[in-house]
N, C-alpha and C positions, 0 to 999 in steps of 0.2 A: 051390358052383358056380352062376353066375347062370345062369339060363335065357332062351333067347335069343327077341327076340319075333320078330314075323313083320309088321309093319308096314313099307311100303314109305319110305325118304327119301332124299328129293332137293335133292344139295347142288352147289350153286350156285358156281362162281368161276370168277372173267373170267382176261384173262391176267394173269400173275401179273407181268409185267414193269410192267402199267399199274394193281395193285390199289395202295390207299391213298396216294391222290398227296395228299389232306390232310395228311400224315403228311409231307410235304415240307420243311416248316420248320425241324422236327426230325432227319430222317431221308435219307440220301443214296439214290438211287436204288437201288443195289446192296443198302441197306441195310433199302428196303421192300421189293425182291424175297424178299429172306432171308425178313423176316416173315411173309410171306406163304406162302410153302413150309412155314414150319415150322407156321403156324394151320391150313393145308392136312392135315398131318400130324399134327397134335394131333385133329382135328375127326374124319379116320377112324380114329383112334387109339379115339375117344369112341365114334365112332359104332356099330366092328364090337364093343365091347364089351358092346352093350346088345343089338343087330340081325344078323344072317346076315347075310353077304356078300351075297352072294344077293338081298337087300333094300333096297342101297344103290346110288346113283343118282348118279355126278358128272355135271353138265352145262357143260363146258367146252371153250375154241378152244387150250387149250394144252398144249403134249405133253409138258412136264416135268410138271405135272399130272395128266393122261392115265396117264404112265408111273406115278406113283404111286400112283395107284386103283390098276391093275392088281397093284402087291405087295402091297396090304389084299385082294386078289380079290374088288374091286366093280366094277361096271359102267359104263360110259361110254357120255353122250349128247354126241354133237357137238351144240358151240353153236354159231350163225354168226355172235355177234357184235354184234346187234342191238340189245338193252338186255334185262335181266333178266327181265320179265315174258314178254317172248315167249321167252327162252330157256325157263322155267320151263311154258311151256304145250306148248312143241314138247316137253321131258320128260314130262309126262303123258302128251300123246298117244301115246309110245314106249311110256310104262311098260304101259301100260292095258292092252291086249294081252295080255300075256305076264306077268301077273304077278296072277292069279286074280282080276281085275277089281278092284286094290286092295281086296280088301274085309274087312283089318285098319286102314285106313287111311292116310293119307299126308301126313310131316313136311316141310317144307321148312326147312332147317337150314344156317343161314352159316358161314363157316368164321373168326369172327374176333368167338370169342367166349371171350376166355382163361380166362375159369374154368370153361368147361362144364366137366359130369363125366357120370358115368354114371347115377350116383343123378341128379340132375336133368333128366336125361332120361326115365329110368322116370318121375318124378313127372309131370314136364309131360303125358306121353301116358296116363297113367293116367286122364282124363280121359274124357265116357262123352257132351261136350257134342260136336253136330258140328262145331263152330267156335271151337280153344283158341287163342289169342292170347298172349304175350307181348310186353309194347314193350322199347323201350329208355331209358337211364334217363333220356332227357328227357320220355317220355312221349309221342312223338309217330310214331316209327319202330316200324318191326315187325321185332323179331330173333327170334321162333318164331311157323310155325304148325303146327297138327297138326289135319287136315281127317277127318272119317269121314262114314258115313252117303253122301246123296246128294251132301253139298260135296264130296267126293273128286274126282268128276267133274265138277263144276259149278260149284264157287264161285272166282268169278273172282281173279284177280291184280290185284296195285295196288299194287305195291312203290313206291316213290319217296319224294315227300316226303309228309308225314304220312300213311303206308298205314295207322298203328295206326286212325287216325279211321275210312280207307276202310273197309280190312278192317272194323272192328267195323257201319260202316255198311252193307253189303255182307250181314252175317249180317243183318240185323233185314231187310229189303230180301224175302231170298231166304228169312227165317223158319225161317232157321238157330239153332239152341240155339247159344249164347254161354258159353263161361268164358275171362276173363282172369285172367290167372296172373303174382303180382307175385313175381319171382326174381330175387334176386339174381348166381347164374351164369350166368342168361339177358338179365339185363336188360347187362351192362359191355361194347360192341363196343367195337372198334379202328378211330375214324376218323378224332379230333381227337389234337391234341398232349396235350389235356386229359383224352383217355382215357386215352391211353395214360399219362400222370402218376398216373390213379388207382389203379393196376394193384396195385402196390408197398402204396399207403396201406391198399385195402380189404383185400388180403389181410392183415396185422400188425395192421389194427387195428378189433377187435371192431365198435366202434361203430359206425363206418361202416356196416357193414349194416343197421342199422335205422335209419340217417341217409340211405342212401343213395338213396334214391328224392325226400328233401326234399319243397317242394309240390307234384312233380309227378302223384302221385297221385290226389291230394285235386283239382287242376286237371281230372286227366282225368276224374275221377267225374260232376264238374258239367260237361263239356264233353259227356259222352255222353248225360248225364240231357237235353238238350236236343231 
């Protein structure tokens, strides 16, 4: 029987009528809705399996959403909407309060990441640095963070476009301990058509995993060693 931890996270989704509009070329509106609901449902699926109810955090403006935390028995932070950084600060400022000053720490975790599991999450957070980073697999986005120590309450947000660079700039900045963590169930989102085509490949076929990062690894090393 796993033992459940006690770290606070906060999962993040817009409304689910307007997530993955990339996925348009492919994909008929009704048919990104669908996906959405069910990465929605997979993600607390993931999440109460590692974490208490009790510990989870939806921050979103949509009530078929909303409604669905409430059957995993997690908690809901209205979002108004804004853009994800400020939804994700107006969630801390909620959580902080009431939830013994975050002080196991605190994941920020998307909902549109098809291989997450549960072991991949123990691992990710097993981590002891204040500032655990995972990108995504081109190397330049942030699909995990998991914040302890003083970042919990302090290190700022920078979701967008290239946040992995922000974020890891951000730790050396504020003289945050640093680990990036290259994973494969963290690194595969769902944005492009081209993700969503790897989906199928990476799971059948072995290789792919230690193919699947390509140069971009090796790019990001020498882009932070700067």
């Amino acid at each position: 029987m796993r033992v459940m931890a006690d770290f606070d996270v906060i999962i993040p989704c817009k409304a689910l009528a307007e997530g993955k509009s990339r996925l348009a070329p492919v994909l008929s509106k009704s048919a990104r809705y669908e996906l959405c609901a069910a990465m929605l449902q997979q993600t607390l699926t993931v999440a109460v399996d590692v974490v208490s109810p009790s510990h989870i955090w939806l921050t979103t403006p949509d009530d078929f959403a909303e409604s669905l935390a409430s059957k995993f028995g997690t908690k809901v932070i209205a979002d108004d909407g804004k853009d994800l950084n400020h939804a994700l600060e107006q969630a801390r400022a909620a959580i902080h309060p009431r939830s013994r000053e975050l002080e196991n720490g605190l994941m920020v975790l998307p909902i549109d990441l098809p291989l997450l599991c549960a072991e991949s999450l123990e691992r990710f957070v097993a981590s002891t640095a204040d500032v655990t980073i995972s990108a995504d697999r081109t190397g330049t986005g942030t699909n995990a963070l998991f914040l302890k120590g003083t970042a919990v309450t302090h290190f700022p947000f920078r979701y967008g476009r290239d946040s992995f660079y922000r974020h890891c700039e951000l730790s050396g900045v504020n003289r945050h301990e640093l680990r990036v963590v290259d994973d494969l169930t963290l690194a595969l989102d769902l944005d492009t058509p081209d993700d969503l085509a790897l989906v199928p490949m990476v799971v059948a076929n072995a290789r792919c995993r230690s193919d699947f990062f390509g140069d971009n690894r090796e790019h990001r090393r020498e882009r932070l060693s700067r």
